[in-house]
N, C-alpha and C positions, 0 to 999 in steps of 0.2 A: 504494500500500500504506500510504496515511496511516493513522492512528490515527483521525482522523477524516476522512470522504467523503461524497461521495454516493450512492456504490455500495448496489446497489437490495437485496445479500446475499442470503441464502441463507432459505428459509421451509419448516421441514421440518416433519409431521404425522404425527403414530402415531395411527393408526387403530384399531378395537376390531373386533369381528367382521365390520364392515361399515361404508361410508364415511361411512353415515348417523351413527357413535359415532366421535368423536373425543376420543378418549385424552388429548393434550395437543399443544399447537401453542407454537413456539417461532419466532422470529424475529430471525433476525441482520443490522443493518441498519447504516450509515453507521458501521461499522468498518472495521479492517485487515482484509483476505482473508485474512492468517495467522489473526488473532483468530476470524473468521467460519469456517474450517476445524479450527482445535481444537474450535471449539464444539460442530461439527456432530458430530467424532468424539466428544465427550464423550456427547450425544442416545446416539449408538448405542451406547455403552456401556451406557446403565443401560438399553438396550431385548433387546440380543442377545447380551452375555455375561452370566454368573453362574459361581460355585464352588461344587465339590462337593467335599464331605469324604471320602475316603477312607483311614480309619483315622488315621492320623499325616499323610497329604497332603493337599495344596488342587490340586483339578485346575482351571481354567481351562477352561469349557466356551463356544463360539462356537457361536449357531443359523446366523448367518451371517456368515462369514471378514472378521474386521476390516481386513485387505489388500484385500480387495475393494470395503468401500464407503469404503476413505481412494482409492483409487485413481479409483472412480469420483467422489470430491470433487473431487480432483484436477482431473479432466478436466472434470467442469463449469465451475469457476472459471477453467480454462487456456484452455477454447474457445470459452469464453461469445463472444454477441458483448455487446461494453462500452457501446454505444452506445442498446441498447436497455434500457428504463427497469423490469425486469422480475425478477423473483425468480429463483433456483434454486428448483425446486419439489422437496421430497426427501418423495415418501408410504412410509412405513412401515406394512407390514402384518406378523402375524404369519409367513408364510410367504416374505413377500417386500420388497424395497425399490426402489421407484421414484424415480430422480434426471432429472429434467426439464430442459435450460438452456436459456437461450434463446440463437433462433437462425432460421435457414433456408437454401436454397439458393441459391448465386446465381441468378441470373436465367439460362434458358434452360437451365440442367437439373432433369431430371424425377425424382422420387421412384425410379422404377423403373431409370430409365439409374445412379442413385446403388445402389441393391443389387445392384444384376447385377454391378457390380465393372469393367463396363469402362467407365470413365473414364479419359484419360489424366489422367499428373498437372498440377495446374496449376498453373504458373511466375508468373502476375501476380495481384495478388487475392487477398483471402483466401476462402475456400472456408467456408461457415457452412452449419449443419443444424441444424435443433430436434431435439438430443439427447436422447434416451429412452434409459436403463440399467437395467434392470430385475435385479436383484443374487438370484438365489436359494440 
């Protein structure tokens, strides 16, 4: 969690109507994981909240739940694997947020034995998947 690393960070992309327009791209790199996770939650700020005036009040409007994509940062930076030399990939669209981390399975299980849910659990090893969270 140095202040400086070489941690490959986070590379998030707000999209326009289509992936061909790209909005704006930001890049947080050989920072702290703390500094590199405000950042990211600052992105989604100026993307998915705004305030509305209602009379005398400021209501705080979310397109989509700021608990949801701090959590799913969260879990990218916590599960990431650290070894490999690769971004968090985080696409922002209008309707939705995609957070990417890298990763994969161990060796000798199968995409499908992994969603069916029967796995036991496993005691040696750490257990890595190329995580996909698609936030709507």
């Amino acid at each position: 969690m140095a202040d400086k690393n070489h941690f490959p960070g986070i590379d998030i992309v707000k999209f326009g109507e289509n992936i061909s327009i790209i909005q704006k791209r930001s890049t947080f790199e050989n920072i702290s994981v703390l500094d590199a996770y405000e950042m990211a939650i600052d992105v989604f700020r100026d993307y998915y909240q705004y305030e509305v005036i209602q009379g005398a009040d400021r209501k705080k409007i979310e397109k989509i739940p700021e608990a949801a994509f701090r959590e799913a940062i969260a879990n990218a930076l916590i599960h990431r694997v650290w070894d490999v030399d690769s971004h968090i990939r985080v696409s922002m669209f209008d309707d939705r947020i995609e957070v990417v981390s890298p990763g994969g399975l161990p060796s000798g299980i199968t995409a499908e034995e992994y969603f069916s849910g029967k796995l036991s659990v496993l005691t040696t090893g750490s257990f890595f998947f190329v995580k996909k969270c698609v936030i709507l």
